[in-house]
C-alpha positions in Angstrom: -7.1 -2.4 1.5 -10.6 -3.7 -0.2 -11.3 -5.9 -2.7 -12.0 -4.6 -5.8 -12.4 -6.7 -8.4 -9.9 -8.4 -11.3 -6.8 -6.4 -12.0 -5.8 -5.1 -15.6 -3.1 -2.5 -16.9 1.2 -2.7 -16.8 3.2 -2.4 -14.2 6.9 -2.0 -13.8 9.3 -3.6 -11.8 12.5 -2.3 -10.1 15.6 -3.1 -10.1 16.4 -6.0 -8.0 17.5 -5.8 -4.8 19.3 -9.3 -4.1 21.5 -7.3 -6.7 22.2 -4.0 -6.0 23.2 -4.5 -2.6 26.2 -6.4 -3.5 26.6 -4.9 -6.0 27.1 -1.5 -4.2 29.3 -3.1 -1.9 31.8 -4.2 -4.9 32.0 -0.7 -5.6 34.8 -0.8 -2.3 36.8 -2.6 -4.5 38.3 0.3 -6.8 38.9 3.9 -6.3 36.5 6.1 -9.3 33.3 7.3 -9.7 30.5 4.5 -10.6 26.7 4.7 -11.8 24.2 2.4 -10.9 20.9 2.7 -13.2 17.5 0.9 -12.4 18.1 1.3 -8.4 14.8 0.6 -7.0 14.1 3.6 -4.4 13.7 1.1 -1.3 14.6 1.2 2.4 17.6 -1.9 2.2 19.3 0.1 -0.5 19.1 3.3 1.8 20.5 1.5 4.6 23.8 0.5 1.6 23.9 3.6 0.9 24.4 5.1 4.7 27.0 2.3 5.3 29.1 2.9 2.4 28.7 6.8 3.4 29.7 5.6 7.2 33.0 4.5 6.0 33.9 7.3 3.4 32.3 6.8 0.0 30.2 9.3 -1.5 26.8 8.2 -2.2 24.1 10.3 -4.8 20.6 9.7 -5.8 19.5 10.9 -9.5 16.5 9.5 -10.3 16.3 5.9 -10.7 20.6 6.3 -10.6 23.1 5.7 -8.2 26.0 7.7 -8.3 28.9 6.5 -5.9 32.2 8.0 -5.9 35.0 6.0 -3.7 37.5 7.9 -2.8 41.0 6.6 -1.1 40.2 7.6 1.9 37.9 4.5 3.1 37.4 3.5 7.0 36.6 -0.1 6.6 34.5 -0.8 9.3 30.8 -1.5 9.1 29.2 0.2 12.5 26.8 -2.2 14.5 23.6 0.6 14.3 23.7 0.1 10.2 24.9 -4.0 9.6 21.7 -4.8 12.5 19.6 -3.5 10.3 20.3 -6.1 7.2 21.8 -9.3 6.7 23.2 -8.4 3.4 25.4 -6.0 5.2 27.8 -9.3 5.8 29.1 -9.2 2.1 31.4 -6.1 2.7 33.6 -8.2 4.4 35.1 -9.8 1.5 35.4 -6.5 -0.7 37.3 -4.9 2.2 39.8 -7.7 3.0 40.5 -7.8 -0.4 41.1 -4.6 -0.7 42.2 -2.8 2.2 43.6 -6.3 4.3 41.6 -5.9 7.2 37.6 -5.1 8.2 35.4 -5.0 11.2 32.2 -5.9 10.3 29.1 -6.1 13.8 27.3 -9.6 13.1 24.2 -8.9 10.6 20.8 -8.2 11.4 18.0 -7.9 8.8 14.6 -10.1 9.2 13.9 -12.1 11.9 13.1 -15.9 10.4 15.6 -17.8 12.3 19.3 -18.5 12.5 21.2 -18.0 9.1 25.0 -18.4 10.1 28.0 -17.0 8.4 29.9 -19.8 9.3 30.0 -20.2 5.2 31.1 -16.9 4.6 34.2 -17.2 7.0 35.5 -20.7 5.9 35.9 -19.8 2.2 37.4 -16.3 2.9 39.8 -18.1 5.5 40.6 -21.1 2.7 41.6 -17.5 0.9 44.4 -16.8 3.7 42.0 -14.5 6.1 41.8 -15.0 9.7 39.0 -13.7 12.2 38.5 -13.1 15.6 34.7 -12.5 16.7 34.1 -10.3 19.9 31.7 -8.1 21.4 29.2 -8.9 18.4 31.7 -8.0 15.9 34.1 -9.6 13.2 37.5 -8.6 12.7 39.0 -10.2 9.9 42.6 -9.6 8.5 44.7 -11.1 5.5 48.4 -10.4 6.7 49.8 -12.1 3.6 47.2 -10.9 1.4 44.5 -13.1 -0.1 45.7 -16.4 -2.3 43.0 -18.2 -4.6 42.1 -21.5 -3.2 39.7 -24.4 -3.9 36.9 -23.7 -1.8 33.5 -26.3 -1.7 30.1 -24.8 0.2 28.2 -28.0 2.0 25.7 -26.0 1.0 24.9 -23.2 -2.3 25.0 -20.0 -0.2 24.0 -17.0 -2.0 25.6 -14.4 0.3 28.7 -16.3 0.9 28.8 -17.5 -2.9 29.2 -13.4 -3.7 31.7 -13.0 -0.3 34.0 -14.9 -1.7 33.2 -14.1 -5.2 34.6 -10.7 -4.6 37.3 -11.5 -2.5 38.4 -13.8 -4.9 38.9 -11.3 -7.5 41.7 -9.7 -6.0 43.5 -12.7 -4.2 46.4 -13.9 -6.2 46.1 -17.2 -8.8 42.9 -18.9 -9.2 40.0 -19.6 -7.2 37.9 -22.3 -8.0 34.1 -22.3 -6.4 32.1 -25.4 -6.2 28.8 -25.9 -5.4 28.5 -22.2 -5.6 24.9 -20.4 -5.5 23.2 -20.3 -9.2 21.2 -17.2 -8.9 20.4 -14.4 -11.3 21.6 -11.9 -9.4 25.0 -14.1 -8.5 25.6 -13.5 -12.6 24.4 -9.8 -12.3 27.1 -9.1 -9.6 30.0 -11.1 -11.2 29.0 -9.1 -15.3 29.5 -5.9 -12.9 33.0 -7.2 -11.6 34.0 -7.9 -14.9 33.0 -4.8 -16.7 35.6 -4.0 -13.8 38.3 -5.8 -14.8 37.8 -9.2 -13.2 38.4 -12.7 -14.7 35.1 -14.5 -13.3 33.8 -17.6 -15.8 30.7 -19.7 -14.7 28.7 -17.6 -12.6 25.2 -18.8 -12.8 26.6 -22.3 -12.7 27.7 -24.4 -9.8 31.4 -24.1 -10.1 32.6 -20.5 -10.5 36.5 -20.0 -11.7 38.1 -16.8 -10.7 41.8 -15.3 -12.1 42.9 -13.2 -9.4 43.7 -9.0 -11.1 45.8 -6.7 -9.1 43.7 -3.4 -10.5 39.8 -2.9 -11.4 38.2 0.3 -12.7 35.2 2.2 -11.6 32.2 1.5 -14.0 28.5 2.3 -15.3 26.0 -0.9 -15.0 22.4 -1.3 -15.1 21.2 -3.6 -12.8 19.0 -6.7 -13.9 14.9 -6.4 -12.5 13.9 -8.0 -9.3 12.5 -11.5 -10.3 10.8 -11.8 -6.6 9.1 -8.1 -7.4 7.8 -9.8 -10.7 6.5 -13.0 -8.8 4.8 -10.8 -6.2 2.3 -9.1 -9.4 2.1 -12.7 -11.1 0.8 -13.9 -7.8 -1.6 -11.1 -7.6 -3.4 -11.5 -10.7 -3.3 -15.0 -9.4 -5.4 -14.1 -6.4 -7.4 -11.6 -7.6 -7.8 -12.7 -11.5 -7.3 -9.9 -14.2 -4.8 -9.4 -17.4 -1.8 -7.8 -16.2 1.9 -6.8 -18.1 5.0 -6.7 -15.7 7.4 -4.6 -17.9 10.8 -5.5 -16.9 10.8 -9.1 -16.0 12.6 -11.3 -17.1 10.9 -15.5 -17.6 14.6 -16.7 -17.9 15.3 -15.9 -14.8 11.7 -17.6 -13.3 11.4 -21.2 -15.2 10.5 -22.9 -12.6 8.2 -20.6 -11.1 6.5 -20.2 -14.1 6.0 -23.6 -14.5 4.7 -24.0 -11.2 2.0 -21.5 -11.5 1.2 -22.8 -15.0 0.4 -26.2 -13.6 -2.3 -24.1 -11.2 -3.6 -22.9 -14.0 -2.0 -18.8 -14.4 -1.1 -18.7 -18.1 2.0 -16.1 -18.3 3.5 -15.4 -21.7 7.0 -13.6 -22.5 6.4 -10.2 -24.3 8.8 -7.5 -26.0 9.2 -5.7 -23.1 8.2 -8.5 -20.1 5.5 -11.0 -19.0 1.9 -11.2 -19.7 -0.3 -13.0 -17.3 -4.1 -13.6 -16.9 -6.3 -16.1 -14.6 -10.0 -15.7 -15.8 -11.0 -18.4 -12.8 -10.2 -19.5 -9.6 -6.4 -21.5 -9.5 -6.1 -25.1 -8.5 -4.0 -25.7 -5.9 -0.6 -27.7 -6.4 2.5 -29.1 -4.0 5.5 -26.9 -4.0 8.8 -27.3 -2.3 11.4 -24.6 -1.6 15.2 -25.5 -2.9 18.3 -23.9 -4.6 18.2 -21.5 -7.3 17.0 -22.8 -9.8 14.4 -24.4 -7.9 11.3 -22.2 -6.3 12.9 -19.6 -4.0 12.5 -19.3 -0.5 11.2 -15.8 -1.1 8.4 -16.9 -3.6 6.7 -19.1 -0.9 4.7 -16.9 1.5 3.1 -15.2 -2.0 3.0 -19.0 -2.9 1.1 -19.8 0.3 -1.7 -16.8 -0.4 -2.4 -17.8 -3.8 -2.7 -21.3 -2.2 -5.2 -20.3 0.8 -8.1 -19.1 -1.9 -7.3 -21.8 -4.9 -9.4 -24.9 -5.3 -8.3 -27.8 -3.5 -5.4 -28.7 -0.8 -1.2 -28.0 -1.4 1.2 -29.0 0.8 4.5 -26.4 1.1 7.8 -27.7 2.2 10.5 -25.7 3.7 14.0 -27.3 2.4 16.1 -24.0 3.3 15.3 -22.5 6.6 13.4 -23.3 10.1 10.0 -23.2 10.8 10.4 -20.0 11.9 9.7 -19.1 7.9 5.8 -20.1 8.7 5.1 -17.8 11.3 2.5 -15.4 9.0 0.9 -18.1 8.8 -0.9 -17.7 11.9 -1.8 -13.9 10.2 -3.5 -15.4 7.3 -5.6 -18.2 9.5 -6.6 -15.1 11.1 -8.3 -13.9 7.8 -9.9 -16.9 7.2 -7.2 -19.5 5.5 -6.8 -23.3 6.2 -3.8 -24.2 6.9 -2.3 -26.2 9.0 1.8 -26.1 9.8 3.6 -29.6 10.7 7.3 -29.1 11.1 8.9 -27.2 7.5 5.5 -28.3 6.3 2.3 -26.9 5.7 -1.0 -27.7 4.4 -2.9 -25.0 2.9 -6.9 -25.7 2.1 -8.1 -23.3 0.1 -11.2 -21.6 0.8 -13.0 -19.5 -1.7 -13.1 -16.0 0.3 -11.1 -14.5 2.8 -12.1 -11.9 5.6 -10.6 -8.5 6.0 -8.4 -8.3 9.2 -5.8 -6.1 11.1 -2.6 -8.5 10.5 1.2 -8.1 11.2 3.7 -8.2 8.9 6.5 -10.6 10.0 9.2 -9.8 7.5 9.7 -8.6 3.8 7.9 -11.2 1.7 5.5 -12.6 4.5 4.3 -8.4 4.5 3.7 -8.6 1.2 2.1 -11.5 1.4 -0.4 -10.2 3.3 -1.2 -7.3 1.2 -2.1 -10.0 -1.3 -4.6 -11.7 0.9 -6.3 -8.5 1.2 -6.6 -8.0 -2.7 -9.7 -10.8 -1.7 -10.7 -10.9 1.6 -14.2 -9.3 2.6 -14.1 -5.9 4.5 -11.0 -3.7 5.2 -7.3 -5.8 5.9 -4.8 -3.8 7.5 -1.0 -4.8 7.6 1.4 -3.4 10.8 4.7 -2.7 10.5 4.8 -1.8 7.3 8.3 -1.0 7.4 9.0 -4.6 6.7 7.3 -4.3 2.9 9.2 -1.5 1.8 12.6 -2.6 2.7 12.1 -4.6 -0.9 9.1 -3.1 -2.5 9.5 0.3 -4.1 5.7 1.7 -3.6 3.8 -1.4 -3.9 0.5 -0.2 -3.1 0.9 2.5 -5.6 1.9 -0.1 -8.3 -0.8 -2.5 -7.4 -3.4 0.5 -7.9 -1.7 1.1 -11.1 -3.8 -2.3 -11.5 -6.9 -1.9 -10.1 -6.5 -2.3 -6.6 -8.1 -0.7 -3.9 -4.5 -0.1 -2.0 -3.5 2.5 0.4 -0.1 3.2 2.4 -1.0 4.5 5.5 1.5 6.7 7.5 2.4 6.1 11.0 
């Protein structure tokens, strides 16, 4: 990629993917034939797709659909070679004990940003009457006695284990009470799907989720909600680069404080009929941000955070509140295009500079790739970003979106 000026025109996002994933893997829960619409066309929803096929459902593409048709006869075992390959792979576990009593799930894999346990994920489905053995780098969980709704209270608001119990809970029998539970967007996508279904969820999107366990749910159609962190990815663009930009789909609801945040550097966004409107005629100020809970500024904003930081005017300091300092480690890509910043801990101080130089970079993981790409929007010369791979496990053609824009972006093909 090349610099090439302001960006101007609409783009649209995808579906989101922190959705559809879990979504898909609900669809274990009930025998029928379901349809997905706005599926973004990205590599973590084929990989959901080929481990729903591994264990006997029936998985089509039609455009931007999903059509998945689950049959009774379901193996429900999730094979090491597919769960390595994604973390998210975790949350069949509590659609299949609910459903079929026992699952073997291999430990998850997905990107590589230090240790995320599922220590969470176990305790609440075990306060639910499972129990687990782990060997060999796999889970085996069972539920002899079926699943029984419990009070169950996270330490801390897990997303994934939030919607591993979520779905478990559905079918266990009497009510399940969640506390502290994860608040996020796509939390209250997955639990409108399960209740189109037939479940008896109240309070997802809150902290304290009340489920009525149902001994029956119904395959369904749903259209899944557009990917908030796809929509803050284009809103830091324009950021870097400056321009006018629409970004049909999303959704300002579902990004208040990030909005905020990026208002206070100076990006004026506006809600429209069909989305968000955002311009930055000048160079953005730089401002403190701090990662938290849902709905605090995601973990997955902050790398697109930290570019538009390393060309705005002045010095921000990021914090780290949910994961290691292992979270920093493109860091060391962008200093190698000409950024300031500095790393202490789960903190870094970013001093912006007005230009960045092109370079041959590496994409650590998802958003850190695309993170990259963004630097390059203004960074003299050519930037190239390895591996790839990484960028379009979330992003559904985002070079071809961004030269919907104005970009000077290419994919280029190993």
């Amino acid at each position: 990629m090349r610099p090439n000026g302001p960006l101007s025109g609409s783009v649209r996002i995808g579906g989101a993917k922190n959705s559809v994933l879990k979504i898909l893997a609900a669809t274990l829960m009930a025998q029928g034939d379901y349809r997905l619409v706005n599926v973004p066309h990205i590599a973590d929803v084929e990989t959901m797709c080929d481990l729903l096929v591994s264990m006997g459902v029936d998985v089509v593409r039609d455009g931007e659909s999903l059509v998945v048709h689950r049959g009774s006869d379901i193996v429900p075992e999730a094979p090491y070679e597919l769960v390595e390959r994604m973390r998210a792979s975790v949350v069949v576990l509590g659609p299949l004990l609910a459903s079929f009593g026992w699952a073997k799930v291999s430990m998850p894999g997905g990107d590589d940003f230090g240790s995320r346990p599922i220590d969470d994920h176990l305790l609440g489905l075990e306060q639910l009457g499972a129990e687990f053995e782990l060997s060999h780098g796999d889970i085996e969980g069972r539920a002899p006695r079926g699943l029984t709704g419990s009070r169950i209270l996270f330490e801390v608001p897990s997303v994934t284990a939030t919607e591993t119990v979520l779905m478990a809970a559905v079918r266990a029998k009497g009510q399940t009470t969640i506390e502290n539970a994860a608040r996020e967007p796509e939390i209250a996508d997955l639990a409108a799907f399960l209740n189109r279904m037939g479940a008896r969820i109240i309070g997802a999107g809150t902290s304290t989720i009340e489920v009525e366990g149902v001994d029956e749910l119904t395959a369904i159609e749903h259209e899944v909600i557009g990917d908030r962190i796809e929509a803050a990815t284009f809103l830091a663009a324009v950021g870097v680069a400056g321009g006018e930009i629409e970004i049909e789909g999303a959704r300002a609801d579902h990004m208040d404080m990030l909005i905020h945040k990026l208002g206070d550097m100076g990006l004026r966004i506006s809600s429209t009929s069909s989305g968000l409107w955002a311009s930055a005629s000048r160079r953005l100020r730089s401002v403190d941000i701090a990662t938290l809970p849902y709905p605090g500024i995601a973990t997955d904003y902050k790398p697109l955070l930290v570019a538009l930081l390393a060309v705005a005017d002045g010095v921000g300091i990021v914090t780290e509140n949910l994961y290691g300092a292992n979270r920093f480690r493109y860091i060391n890509e962008l200093i190698r295009m000409g950024a300031d910043i500095r790393t202490e801990g789960h903190h870094a101080v970013v001093r912006g500079v007005s230009r960045l130089s092109g370079a041959r970079v590496k994409a650590a993981d998802l958003r850190a790739g695309a993170a990259l790409v963004l630097a390059g929007l203004v960074a003299d010369g050519e930037t190239v970003v390895d591996e790839a791979f990484h960028i379009e496990r979330g992003y559904d053609d985002l070079a071809g979106k961004l030269r919907q824009l104005g970009a000077d972006v290419q994919r280029l093909r190993d």
